[in-house]
C-alpha positions as CSV (number, residue, x, y, z in Angstrom):
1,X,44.0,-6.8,-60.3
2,X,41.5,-5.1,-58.5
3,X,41.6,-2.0,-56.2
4,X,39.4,-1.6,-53.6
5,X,39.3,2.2,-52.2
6,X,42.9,2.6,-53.5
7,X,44.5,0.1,-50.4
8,X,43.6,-2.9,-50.6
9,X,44.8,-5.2,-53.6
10,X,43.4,-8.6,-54.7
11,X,44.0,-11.1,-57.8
12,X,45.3,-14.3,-58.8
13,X,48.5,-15.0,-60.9
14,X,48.8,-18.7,-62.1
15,X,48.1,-20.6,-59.3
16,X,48.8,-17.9,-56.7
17,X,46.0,-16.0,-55.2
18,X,47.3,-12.9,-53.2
19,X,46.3,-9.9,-51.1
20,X,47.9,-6.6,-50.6
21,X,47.4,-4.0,-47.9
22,X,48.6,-0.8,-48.1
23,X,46.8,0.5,-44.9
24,X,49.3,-1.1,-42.4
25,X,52.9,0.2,-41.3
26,X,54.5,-2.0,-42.6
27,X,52.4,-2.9,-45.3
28,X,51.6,-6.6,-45.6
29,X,51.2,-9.0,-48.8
30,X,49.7,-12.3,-48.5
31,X,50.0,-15.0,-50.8
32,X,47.9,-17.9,-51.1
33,X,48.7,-21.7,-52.6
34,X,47.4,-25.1,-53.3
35,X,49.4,-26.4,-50.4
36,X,50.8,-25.5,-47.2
37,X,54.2,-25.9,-47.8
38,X,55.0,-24.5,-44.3
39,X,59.1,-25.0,-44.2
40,X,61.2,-23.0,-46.3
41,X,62.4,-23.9,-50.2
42,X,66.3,-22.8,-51.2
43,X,65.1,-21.3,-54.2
44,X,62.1,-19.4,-52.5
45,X,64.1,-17.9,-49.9
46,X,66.4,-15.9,-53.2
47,X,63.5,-14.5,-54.1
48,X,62.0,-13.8,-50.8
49,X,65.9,-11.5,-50.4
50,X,64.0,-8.2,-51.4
51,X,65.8,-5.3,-48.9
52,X,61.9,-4.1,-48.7
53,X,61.1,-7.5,-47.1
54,X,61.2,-6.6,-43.3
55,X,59.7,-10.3,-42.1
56,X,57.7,-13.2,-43.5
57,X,55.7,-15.8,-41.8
58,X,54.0,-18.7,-42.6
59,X,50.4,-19.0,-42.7
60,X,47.2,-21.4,-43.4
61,X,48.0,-22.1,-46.9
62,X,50.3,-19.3,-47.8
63,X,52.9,-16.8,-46.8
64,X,52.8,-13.4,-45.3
65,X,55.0,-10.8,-46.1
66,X,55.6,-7.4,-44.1
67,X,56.9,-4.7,-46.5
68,X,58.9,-1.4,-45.8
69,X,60.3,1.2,-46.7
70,X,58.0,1.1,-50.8
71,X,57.0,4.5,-51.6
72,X,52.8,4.3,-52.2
73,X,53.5,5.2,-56.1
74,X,55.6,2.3,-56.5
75,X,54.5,0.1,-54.5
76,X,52.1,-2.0,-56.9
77,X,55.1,-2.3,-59.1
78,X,57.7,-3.7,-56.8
79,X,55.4,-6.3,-55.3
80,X,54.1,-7.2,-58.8
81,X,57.1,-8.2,-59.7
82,X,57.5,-10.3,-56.6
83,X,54.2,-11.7,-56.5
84,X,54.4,-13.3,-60.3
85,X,58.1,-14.6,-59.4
86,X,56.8,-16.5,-56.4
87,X,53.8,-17.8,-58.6
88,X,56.2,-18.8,-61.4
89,X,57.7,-20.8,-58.3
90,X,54.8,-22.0,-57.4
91,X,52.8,-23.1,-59.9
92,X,56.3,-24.8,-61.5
93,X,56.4,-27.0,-58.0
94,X,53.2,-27.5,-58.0
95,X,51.2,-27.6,-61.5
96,X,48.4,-30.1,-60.7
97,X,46.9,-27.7,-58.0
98,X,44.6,-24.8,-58.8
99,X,43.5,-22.3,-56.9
100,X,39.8,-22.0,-57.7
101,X,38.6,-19.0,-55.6
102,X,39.5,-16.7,-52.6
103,X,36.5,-15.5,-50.2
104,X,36.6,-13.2,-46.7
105,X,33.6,-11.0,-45.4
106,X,32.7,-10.1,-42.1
107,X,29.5,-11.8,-40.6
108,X,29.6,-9.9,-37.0
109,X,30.8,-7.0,-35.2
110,X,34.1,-8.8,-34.5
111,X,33.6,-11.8,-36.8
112,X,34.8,-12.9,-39.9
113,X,35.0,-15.9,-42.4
114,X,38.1,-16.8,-45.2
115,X,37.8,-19.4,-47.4
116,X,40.7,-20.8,-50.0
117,X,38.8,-23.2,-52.1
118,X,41.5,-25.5,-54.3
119,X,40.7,-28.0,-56.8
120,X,42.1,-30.7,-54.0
121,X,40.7,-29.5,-50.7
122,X,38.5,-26.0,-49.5
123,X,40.1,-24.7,-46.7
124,X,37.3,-22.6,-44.5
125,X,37.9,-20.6,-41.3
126,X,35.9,-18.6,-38.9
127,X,36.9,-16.5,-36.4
128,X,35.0,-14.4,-33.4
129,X,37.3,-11.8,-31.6
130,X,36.8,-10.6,-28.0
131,X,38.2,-7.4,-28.9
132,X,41.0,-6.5,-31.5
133,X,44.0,-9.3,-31.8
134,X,41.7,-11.3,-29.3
135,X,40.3,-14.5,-30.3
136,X,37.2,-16.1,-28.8
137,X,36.1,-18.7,-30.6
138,X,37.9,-20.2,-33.6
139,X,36.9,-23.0,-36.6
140,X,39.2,-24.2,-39.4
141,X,38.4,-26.7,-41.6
142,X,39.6,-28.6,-44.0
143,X,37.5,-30.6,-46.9
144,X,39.1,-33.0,-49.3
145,X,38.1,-33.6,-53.3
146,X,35.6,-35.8,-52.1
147,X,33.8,-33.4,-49.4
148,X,34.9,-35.3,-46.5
149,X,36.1,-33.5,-43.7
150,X,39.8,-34.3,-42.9
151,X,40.8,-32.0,-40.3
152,X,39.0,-29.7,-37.7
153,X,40.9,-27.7,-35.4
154,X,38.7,-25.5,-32.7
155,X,40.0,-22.6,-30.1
156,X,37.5,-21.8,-27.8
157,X,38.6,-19.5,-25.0
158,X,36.3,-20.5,-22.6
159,X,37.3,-24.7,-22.9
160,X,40.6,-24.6,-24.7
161,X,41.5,-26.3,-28.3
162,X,40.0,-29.2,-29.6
163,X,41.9,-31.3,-32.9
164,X,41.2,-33.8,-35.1
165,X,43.3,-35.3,-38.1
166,X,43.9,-38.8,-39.2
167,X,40.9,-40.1,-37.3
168,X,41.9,-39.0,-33.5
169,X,40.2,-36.2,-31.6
170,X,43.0,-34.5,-29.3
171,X,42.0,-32.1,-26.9
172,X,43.7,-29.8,-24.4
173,X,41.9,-27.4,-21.9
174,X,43.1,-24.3,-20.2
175,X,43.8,-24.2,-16.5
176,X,41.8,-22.0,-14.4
177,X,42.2,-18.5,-12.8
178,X,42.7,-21.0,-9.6
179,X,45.4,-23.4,-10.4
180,X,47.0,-20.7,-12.5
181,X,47.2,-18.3,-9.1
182,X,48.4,-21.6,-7.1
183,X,51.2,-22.9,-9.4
184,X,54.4,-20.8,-8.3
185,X,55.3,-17.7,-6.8
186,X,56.0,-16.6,-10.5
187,X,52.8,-17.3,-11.4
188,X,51.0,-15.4,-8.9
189,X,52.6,-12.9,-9.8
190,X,52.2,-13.1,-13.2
191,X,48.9,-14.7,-13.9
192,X,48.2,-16.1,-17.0
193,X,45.6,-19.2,-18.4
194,X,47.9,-22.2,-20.2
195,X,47.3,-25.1,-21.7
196,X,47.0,-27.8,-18.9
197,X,47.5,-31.3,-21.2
198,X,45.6,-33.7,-23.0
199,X,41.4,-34.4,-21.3
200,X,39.7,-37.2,-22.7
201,X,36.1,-36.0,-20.7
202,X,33.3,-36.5,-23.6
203,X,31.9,-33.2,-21.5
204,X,34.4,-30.8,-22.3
205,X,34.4,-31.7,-26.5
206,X,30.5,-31.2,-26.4
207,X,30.7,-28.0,-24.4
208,X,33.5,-27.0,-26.5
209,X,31.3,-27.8,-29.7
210,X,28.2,-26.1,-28.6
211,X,30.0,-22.6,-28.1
212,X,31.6,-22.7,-31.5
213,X,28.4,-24.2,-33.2
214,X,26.7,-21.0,-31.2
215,X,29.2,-18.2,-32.0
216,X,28.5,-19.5,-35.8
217,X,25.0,-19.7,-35.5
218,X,24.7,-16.2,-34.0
219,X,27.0,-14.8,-37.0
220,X,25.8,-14.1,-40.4
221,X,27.6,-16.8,-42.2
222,X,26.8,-17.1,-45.7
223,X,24.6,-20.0,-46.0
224,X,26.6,-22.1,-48.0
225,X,29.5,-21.7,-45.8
226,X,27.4,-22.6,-42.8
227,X,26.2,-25.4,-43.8
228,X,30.1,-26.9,-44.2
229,X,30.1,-25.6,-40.4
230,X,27.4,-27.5,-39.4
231,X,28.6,-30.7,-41.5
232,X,31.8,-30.7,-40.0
233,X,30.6,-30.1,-36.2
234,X,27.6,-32.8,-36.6
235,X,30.7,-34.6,-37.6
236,X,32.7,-34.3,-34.7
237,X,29.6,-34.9,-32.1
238,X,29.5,-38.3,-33.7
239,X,32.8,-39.7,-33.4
240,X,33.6,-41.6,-30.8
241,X,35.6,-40.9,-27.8
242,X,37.9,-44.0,-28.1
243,X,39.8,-42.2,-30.7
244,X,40.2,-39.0,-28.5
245,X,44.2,-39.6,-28.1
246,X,45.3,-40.5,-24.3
């Protein structure tokens, strides 16, 4: 285990890779695994019954847990214990998948990059914040064994969200400052920019591509890293727009 400035706790147990911060209230623990399991487990939720437990969510290839109420001295012990029990879990499900390496740096003012790099599939993710709890412009990818690309999900708040999985490019766009004023007497009221449904435009994906592909380039993204970036958006410029999902 290492400790960084005496709050921040990283390491891997088994196949578990997990992250503890003690500078939040509550303080929150992440763990990492091979796979997105993403639905709860019978067996998992007994162990996830700890009274210190306040709330858990699920997140990109992992859980995160939201601790109370752990006094700072023993707080390494408690969640010790509950970190190797969740990797016994874990690593008993699922003993084929390893989990090779955890990485997460800042490469801007407001940006940062996390990768989870398993022996099945790296998992890579950048992210440029307007201001705090604000997201501007957002990349996740997803590589298999083989290096191919198999999904790509974008969040641009200028355009809107771009996916693609299983071959199909989906895209949604968010209304304007116009039609969100015009919609309802609710609405102009309480203004607010929404999803407005599925665009097909070729337009909007390469506008939507060149923001991201700028917000990276602009960012000092390791250049290993960046080069999966570029890989994955030359990627996406190239496929054609009869797979875009109607």
């Amino acid at each position: 285990m290492k400790n960084n400035i005496l709050t921040e706790y990283t390491g891997r147990i088994q196949n578990c890779f997990f992250r503890l911060d003690t500078t939040s209230e509550p303080a929150i623990l992440e763990i990492f695994f091979p796979k997105c399991m993403n639905e709860d487990y019978p067996e998992l939720n007994v162990i996830l019954k700890e009274p210190y437990i306040k709330n858990k969510e699920w997140i990109d290839s992992g859980l995160r847990l939201f601790l109370k109420g752990i006094p700072p001295k023993k707080v390494i012990k408690k969640t010790g214990s509950l970190i190797e029990k969740i990797a016994v879990y874990i690593t008993n499900k699922y003993p084929d998948d390893i989990f090779y390496n955890y990485k997460q740096y800042s490469c801007g003012p407001r940006s940062n990059i996390i990768l989870l790099h398993f022996n099945k599939t790296i998992v890579l993710k950048y992210c440029e914040e307007l201001r705090e709890d604000f997201t501007k412009n957002f990349c996740k990818l997803v590589f298999n064994e083989e290096g191919n690309c198999e999904k790509v999900y974008l969040n641009c708040y200028e355009e809107g969200i771009l996916e693609y999985k299983n071959g199909l490019i989906e895209m949604h766009r968010w209304e304007s400052e116009e039609e969100a004023q015009s919609l309802s007497y609710f609405n102009r009221h309480y203004t607010q920019r929404l999803l407005d449904g599925v665009v097909t435009e070729a337009d909007t994906k390469t506008r939507m591509i060149k923001i991201i592909r700028s917000s990276i380039d602009a960012a000092a993204v390791e250049a290993e890293d960046r080069s999966f970036f570029v890989k994955a958006l030359d990627f996406l410029e190239k496929t054609v727009q009869e797979k875009t999902i109607e």
